[in-house]
DOSE-190957 format. One record per residue (C-alpha): x, y, z; residue number from 1; residue in one letter. Coordinates in nm, 2 decimals, padded with zeros to 4 digits, m for minus. Layout:
// residues N
PT     px     py     pz resi resn
PT      X      Y      Z  NUM    A
...
END
This chain:
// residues 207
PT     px     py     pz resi resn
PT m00.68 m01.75 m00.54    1    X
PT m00.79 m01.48 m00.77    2    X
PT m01.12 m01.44 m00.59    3    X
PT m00.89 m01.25 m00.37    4    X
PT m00.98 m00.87 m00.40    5    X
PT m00.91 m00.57 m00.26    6    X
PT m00.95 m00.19 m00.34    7    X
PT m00.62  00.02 m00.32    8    X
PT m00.63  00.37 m00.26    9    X
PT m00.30  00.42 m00.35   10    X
PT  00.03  00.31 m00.51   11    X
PT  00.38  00.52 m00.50   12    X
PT  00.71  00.38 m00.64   13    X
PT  01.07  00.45 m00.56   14    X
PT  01.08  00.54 m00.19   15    X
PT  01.41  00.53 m00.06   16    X
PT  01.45  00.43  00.30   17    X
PT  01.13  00.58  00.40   18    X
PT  00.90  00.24  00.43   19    X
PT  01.16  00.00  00.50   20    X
PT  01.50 m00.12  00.37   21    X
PT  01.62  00.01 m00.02   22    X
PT  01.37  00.15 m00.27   23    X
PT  01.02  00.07 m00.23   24    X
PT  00.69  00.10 m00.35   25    X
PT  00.40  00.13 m00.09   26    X
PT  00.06 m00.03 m00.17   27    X
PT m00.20  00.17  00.01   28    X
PT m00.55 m00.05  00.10   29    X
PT m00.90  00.13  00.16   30    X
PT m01.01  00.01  00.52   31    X
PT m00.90  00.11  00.86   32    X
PT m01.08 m00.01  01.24   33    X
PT m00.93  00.35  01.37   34    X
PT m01.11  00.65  01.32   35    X
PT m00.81  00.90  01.45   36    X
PT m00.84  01.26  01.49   37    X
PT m00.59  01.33  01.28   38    X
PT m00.65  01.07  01.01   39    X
PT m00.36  01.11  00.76   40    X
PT m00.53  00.90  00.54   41    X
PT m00.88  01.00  00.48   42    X
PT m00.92  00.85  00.16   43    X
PT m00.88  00.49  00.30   44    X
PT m01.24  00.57  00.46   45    X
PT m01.54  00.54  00.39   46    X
PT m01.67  00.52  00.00   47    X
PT m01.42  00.23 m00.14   48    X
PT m01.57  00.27 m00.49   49    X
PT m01.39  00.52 m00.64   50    X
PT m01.09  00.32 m00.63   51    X
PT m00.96  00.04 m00.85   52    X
PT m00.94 m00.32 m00.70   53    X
PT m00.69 m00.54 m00.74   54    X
PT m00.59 m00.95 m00.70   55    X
PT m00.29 m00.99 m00.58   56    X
PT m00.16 m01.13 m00.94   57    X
PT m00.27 m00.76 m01.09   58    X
PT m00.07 m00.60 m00.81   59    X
PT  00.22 m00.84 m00.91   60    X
PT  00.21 m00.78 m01.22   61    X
PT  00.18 m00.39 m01.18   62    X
PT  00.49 m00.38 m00.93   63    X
PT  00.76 m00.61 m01.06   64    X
PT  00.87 m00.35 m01.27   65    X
PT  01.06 m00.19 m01.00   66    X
PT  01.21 m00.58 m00.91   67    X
PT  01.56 m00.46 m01.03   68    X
PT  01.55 m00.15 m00.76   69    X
PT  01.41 m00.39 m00.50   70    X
PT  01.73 m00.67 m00.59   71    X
PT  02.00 m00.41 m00.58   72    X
PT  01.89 m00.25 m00.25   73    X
PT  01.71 m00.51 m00.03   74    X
PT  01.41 m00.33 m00.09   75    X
PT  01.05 m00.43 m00.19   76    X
PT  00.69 m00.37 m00.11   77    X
PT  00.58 m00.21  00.17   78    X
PT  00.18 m00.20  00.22   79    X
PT  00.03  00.07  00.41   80    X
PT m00.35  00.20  00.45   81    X
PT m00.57  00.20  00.59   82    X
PT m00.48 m00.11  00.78   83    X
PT m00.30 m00.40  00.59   84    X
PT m00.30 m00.66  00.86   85    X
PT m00.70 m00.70  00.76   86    X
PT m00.59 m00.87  00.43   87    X
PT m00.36 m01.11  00.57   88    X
PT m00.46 m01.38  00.31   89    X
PT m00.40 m01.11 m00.01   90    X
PT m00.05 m01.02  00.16   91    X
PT  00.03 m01.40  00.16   92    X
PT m00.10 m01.43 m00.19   93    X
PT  00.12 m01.19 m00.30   94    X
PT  00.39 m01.35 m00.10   95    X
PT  00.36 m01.66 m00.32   96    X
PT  00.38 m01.46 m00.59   97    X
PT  00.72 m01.24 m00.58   98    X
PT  00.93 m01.50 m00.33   99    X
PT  01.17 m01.48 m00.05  100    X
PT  01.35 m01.20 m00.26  101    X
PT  01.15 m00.92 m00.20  102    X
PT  01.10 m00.76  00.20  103    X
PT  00.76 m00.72  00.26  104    X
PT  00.67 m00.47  00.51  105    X
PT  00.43 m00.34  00.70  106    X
PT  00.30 m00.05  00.84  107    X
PT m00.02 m00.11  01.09  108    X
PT m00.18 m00.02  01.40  109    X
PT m00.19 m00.38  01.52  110    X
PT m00.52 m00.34  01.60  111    X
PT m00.65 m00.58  01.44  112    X
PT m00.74 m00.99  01.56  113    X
PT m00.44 m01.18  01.66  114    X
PT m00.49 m01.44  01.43  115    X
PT m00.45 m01.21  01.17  116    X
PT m00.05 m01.13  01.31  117    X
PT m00.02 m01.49  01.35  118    X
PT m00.07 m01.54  00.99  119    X
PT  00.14 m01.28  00.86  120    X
PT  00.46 m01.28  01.09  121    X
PT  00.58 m01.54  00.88  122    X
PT  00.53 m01.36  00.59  123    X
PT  00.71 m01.04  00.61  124    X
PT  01.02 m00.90  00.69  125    X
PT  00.99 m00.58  00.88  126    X
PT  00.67 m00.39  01.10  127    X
PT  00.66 m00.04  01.11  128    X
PT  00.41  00.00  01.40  129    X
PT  00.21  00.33  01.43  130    X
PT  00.17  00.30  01.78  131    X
PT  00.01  00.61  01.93  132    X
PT  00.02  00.59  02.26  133    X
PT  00.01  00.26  02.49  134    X
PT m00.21  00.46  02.78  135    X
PT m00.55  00.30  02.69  136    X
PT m00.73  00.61  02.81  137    X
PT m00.50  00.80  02.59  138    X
PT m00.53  00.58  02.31  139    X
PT m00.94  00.55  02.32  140    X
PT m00.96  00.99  02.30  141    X
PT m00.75  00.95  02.00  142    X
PT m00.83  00.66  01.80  143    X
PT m01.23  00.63  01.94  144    X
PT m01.11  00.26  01.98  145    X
PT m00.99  00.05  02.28  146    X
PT m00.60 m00.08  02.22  147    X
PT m00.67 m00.43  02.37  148    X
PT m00.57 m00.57  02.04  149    X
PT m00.25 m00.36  01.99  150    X
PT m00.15 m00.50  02.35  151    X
PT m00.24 m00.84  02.24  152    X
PT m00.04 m00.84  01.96  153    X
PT  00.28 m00.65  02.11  154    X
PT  00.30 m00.96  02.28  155    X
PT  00.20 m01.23  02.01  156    X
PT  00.56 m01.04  01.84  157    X
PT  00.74 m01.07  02.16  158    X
PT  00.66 m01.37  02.17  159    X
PT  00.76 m01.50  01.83  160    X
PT  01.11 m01.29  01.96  161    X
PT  01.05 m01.03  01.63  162    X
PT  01.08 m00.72  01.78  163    X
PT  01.43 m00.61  01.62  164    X
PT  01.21 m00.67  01.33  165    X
PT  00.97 m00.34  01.41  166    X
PT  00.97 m00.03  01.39  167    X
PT  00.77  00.18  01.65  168    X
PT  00.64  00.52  01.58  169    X
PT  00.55  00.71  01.92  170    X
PT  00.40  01.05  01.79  171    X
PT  00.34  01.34  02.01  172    X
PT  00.02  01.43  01.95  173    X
PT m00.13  01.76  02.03  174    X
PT m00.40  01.80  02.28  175    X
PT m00.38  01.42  02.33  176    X
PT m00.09  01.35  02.51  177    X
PT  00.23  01.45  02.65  178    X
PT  00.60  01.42  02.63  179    X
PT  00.56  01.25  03.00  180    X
PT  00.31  01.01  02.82  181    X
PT  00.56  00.91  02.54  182    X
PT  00.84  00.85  02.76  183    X
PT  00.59  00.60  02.98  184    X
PT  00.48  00.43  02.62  185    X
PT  00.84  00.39  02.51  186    X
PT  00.91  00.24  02.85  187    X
PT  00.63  00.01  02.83  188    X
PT  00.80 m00.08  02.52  189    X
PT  01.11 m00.13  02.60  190    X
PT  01.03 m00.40  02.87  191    X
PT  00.92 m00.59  02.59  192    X
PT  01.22 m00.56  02.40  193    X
PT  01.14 m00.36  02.17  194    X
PT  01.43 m00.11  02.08  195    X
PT  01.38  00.07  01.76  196    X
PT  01.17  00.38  01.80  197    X
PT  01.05  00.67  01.55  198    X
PT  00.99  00.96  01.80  199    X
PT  00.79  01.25  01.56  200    X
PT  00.53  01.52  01.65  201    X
PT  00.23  01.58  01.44  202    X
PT  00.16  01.90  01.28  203    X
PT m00.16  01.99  01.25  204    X
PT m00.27  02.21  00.98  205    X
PT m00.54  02.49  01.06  206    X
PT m00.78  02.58  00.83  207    X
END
């Protein structure tokens, strides 16, 4: 399926135990649904243009270099954004093309349509989920989007009994919520099994 294309804003090798399992190289898409106060990735808005797109045989072929790091350390590809999980048919693409050998990862907002999850849970070994906060009121200041499809999609991986398989991120977030509000989202969490947590606070640079 080379009529499957997509611009990357981004490609960065050798990344030990910072996207996932071993040494890996994140792929970085252009595209995101969020429009977060504190985008860390502003690039992976607006003009795609500027940056080169790729099939996922082109990506193949530019990353299998590393496939020796990836063997040795059950590492692989992890593919970041923007949002990932709106290319679910590239992701499998490239699936098909490195094997069962390689983890795939994630990292995502989940807010994206369920059937989009569906199709990629199979695919991929580990989620690292950039959660925010689960208060929807919380989440909507933040974000400027509702997090029906995160909630959705918490469950859809409940569900499918993969949560040992994600990783959670649960930032404090100045101005937006509270040390109170994490502990309630990490709760919320936990009564869905989910058990592995990244607990961080954002620092926010001033101009």
């Amino acid at each position: 399926m080379e009529d499957l294309r997509t611009r990357i804003i981004g490609i960065s090798r050798h990344r030990l135990s910072t996207d996932g399992e071993g040494v890996t190289t994140l792929v970085a898409f252009h595209g995101c649904p969020l429009r977060c106060m504190y985008c860390l990735n502003p690039q992976s808005l607006g003009n795609a243009d500027r940056y080169m797109e790729y099939t996922p045989k082109s990506l193949y072929d530019e990353v299998r270099i590393d496939e020796l790091y990836f063997l040795a350390t059950n590492g692989g590809v992890t593919f970041g954004g923007g949002e990932p999980c709106l290319r679910p048919d590239f992701i499998g693409e490239f699936r098909k093309l490195c094997g069962e050998s390689w983890q795939l990862n994630l990292e995502t907002s989940l807010n994206v349509p369920t059937a989009n999850i569906e199709e990629l849970l199979p695919i991929v070994n580990t989620l690292i989920i950039d959660i925010k906060d689960m208060n929807p009121d919380i989440y909507r200041s933040y974000t400027g989007k509702p997090n029906a499809l995160v909630l959705d999609n918490l469950m859809l991986i409940a569900e499918a009994e993969r949560q040992n398989d994600c990783i959670v991120r649960i930032p404090l977030i100045p101005n937006h919520n509270t040390d109170a509000d994490r502990a309630a989202s990490r709760a919320a969490l936990e009564a869905l099994g989910f058990n592995r947590f990244d607990l961080f606070t954002y620092l926010i640079r001033k101009h």
